[in-house]
N, C-alpha and C positions, 0 to 999 in steps of 0.2 A: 727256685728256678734259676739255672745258670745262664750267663749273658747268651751263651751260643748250645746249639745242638750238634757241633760237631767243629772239632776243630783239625783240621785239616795240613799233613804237614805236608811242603812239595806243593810247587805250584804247575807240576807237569802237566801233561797231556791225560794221566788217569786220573788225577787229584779233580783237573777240572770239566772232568765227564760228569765226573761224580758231582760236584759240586753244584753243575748246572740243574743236574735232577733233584739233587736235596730242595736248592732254591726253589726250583719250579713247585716243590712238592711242598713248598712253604715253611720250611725250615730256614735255620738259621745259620751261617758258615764263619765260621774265618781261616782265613788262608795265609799260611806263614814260608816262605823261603829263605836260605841263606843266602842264596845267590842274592844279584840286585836289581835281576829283572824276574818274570815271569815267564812260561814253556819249559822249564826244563830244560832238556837237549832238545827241542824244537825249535829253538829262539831263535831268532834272525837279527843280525846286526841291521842296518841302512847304511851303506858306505854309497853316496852319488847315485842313488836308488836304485842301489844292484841289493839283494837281499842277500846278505853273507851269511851261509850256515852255518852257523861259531861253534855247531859240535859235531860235524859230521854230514854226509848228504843223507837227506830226508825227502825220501820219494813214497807219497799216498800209494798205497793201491789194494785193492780187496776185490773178492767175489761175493762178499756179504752185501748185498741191498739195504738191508736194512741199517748198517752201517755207516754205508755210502751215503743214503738216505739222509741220514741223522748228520754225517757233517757240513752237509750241502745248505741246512737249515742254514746256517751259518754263514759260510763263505761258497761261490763260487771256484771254478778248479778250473786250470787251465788243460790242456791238451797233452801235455807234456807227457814224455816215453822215454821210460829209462831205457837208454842202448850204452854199455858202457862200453872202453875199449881196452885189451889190454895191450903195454908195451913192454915187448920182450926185446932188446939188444938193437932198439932205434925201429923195430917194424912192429906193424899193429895188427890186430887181433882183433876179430867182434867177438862180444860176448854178448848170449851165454854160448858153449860150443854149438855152434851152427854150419851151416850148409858155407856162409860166408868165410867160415875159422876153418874148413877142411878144405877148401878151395882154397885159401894163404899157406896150409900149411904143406901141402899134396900136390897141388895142381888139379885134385878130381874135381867133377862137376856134377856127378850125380848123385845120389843120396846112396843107390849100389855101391858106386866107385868105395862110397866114404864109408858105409858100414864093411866092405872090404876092408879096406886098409886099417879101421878099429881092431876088426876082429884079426887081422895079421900079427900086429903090434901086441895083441892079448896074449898068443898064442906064446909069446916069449914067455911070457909068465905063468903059465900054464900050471907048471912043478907045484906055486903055490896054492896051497890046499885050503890052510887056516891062515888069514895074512895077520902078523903080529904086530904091529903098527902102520901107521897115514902113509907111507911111503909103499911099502908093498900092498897095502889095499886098492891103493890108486894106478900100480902098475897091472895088475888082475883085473881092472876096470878099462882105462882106457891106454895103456901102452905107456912109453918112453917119450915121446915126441910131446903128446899133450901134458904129460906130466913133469918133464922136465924144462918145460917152456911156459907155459900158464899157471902150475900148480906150486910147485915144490918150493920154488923161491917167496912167492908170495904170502905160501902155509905158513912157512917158515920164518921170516917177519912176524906174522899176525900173529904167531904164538912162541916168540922168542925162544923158537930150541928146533933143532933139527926133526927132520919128518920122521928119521926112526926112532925117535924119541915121542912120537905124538900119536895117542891111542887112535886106531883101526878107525873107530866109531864115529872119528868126526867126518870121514868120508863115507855114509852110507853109502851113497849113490850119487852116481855124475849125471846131468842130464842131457844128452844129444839128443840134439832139437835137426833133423834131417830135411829141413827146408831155409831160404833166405830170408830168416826173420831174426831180427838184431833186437826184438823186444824182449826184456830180460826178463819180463814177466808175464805170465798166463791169464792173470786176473781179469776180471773183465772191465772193472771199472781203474782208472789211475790218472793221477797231476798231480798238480802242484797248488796251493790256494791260491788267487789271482792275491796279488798284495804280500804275499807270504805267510808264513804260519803264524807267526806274532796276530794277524787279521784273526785268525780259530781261536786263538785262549784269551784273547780282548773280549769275544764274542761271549763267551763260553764263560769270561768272571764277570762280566760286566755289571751282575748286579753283589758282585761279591766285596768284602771288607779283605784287602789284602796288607799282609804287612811284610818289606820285604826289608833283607840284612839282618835278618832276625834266626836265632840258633839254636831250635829247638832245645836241645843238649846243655844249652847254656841257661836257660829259664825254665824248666822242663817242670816243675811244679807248679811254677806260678801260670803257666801256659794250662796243663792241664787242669786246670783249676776254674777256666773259663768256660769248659763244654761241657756236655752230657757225655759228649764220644771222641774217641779221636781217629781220626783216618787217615795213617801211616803209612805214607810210601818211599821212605827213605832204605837205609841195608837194613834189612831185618837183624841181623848180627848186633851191628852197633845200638841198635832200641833196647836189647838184655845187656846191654856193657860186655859183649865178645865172651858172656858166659861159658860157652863151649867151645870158644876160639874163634878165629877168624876165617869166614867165607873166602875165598880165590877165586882171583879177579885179573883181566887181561884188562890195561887202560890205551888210551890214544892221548898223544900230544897234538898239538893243530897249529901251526903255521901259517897265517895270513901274509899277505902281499895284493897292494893293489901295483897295478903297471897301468905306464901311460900307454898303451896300444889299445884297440879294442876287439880284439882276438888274439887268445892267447893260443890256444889248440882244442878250439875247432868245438869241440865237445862239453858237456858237463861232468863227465867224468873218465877221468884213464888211471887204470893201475899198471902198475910199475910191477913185474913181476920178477926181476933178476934179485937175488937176496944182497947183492954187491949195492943196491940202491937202496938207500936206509929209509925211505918212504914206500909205503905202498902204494896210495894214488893222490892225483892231484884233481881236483873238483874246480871247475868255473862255474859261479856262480851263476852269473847273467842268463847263461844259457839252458835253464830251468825254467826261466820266464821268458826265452828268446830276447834278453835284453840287447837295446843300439844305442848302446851308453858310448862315449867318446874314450870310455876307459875300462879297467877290468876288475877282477879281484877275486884274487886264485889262492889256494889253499892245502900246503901240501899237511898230508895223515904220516903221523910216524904213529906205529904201533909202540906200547912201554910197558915196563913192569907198573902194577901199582901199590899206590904207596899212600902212607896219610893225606901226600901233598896232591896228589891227581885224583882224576875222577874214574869209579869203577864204571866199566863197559860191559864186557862181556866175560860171564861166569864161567869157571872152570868146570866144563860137568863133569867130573873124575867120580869115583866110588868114594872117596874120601869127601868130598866137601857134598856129595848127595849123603852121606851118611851123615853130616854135620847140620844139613840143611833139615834133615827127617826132625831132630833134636828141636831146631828153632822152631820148625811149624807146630810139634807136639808140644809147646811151651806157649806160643802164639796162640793156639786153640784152647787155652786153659785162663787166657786173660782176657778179663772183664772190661767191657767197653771199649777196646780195640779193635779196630779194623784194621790190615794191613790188605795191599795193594798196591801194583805197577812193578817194575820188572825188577827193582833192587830190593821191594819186601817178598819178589816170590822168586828172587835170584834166577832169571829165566830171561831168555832175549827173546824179546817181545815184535812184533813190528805193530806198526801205529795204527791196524785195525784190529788186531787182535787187542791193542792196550783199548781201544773205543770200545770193543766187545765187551773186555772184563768187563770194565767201566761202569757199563749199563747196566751187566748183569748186577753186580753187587749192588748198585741203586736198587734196582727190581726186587732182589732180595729182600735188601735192607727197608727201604723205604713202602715195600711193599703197593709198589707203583706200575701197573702195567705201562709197558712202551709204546 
């Protein structure tokens, strides 16, 4: 009988879904990271009790209940609403496009006025029949005005190469929203955890054995050696040593700054949408918690290639690295006592209800534990 029933690599957000059900279910975990805290990208600095999101802004929100449910057990959620805003050339924008962004952009006031003027600005683009990349698929959507003031500069950053360079496909669809709501989401349930998220996966390991600065890759025998199973959510790629090569990966660099003022703009979040601005947006903390802190601490996102040295973000989903991805999961489904899980072993951008959903599921599965 080995020490543990599951050894657990990643101390994320799905590592410790799962973990809390194994435990509940009277099993045994341990939990390893390299990093030198716990969350993952959910982690929260404490700078003057403003909670600094050290990888990005992380806003809850689902229309799963049962979801919502299950993190509430936990923590308490504050009120919070994502409205972000964009800045195009010193003037500001609500998002997502709304009744409020056609009235900045037009002067209309009506929701007619504004599917008018959409459908004018289409009409340019008309000619296009099949659009062959993000830049003409976006002008057959909504025109020249929204795309070349909100979209193009911004795409463009976030995936370091020009829009006629960037497949059709990442703009399915734009969503205009024809009333004055600056809520960026439909969900029904959204916050923030009162305390911040470090408060959820405190909660969530609390009865767990963690070990953190520790490298999987670096001890990886002796590590496996201590569980029945192991439940992987780090790059799938790198678990076979890059056997078929390496997955593609868009990363973020993160710039902190605290300032002595205690509003810095207004907002928790604005992107920067002119490609001339080498940052996408800038994040105030405080004001996720409505903090009246004496001081601030703001955050600007550069988007970056990645590289051994940065962290991967967001997966390239081309036909190339899905034909690579086919290979790792047809290899992963043939290996004994692993579980893989969370958004770098299923190379997919996750948001933080769907990573609670897997989560569960695979417990449920695995542990064969109703919810």
């Amino acid at each position: 009988m080995k020490e543990y029933d599951y050894l657990v690599v990643g101390a994320g957000l799905f590592a410790a879904v799962f973990v809390r059900q194994a435990i509940e279910a009277g099993k045994r975990c341990l939990v390893i990271d390299k990093r030198s805290h716990i969350g993952g990208n959910i982690y929260c600095e404490n700078v003057d009790d403003i909670h600094v999101h050290q990888y990005g802004a992380h806003i809850f929100h689902t229309d799963n209940k049962q979801v919502w449910d299950y993190v509430n057990r936990f923590v308490s959620f504050n009120r919070y609403t994502n409205s972000p805003l964009a800045n195009y050339k010193g003037k500001l924008y609500n998002l997502p496009f709304n009744m409020n962004t056609f009235n900045k952009l037009w002067g209309v006031n009506t929701p007619q006025e504004a599917k008018a003027k959409i459908e004018e600005q289409r009409k340019e683009y008309a000619y296009i029949k099949s659009p062959a990349n993000l830049e003409e698929q976006a002008l057959t959507l909504c025109g020249k005005d929204i795309y070349q003031k909100l979209i193009k500069g911004y795409t463009e950053k976030q995936w370091g190469r020009s829009a006629t360079e960037l497949p059709a496909f990442i703009i399915k669809r734009l969503p205009f929203r024809f009333t004055y709501d600056n809520n960026y989401f439909n969900d029904e349930y959204q916050g923030i955890p009162k305390g911040g998220y470090n408060e959820l996966i405190h909660k969530l390991l609390e009865k767990t054995e963690v070990r953190l600065n520790t490298n999987y890759f670096s001890a990886r025998e002796e590590l496996d050696a201590l569980a029945d199973k192991v439940l992987f959510t780090g790059c799938i790629d790198e678990f076979y040593d890059y056997r078929f090569g390496r997955l593609e990966y868009r990363s973020l660099c993160f710039e902190h700054e605290r300032l002595e003022i205690d509003n810095y703009q207004g907002n928790a979040v604005v992107n920067y949408c002119e490609r001339e601005i080498p940052y996408t947006r800038i994040i105030e903390h405080k004001h996720f918690e409505f903090g009246t802190q004496p001081c601030t601490v703001i955050t600007r996102e550069y988007p970056a290639a990645f590289t051994a040295e940065n962290e991967p973000y967001y997966p390239v989903n081309d036909d190339t690295n899905m034909m690579l991805l086919k290979k790792y999961k047809d290899l992963a489904n043939t290996t004994a006592n692993v579980l893989f899980g969370g958004r770098l072993a299923q190379y997919a951008y996750f948001d933080m209800d769907d990573t609670v959903e897997a989560a569960l599921n695979l417990a449920k599965n695995e542990l064969k534990k109703e919810l």
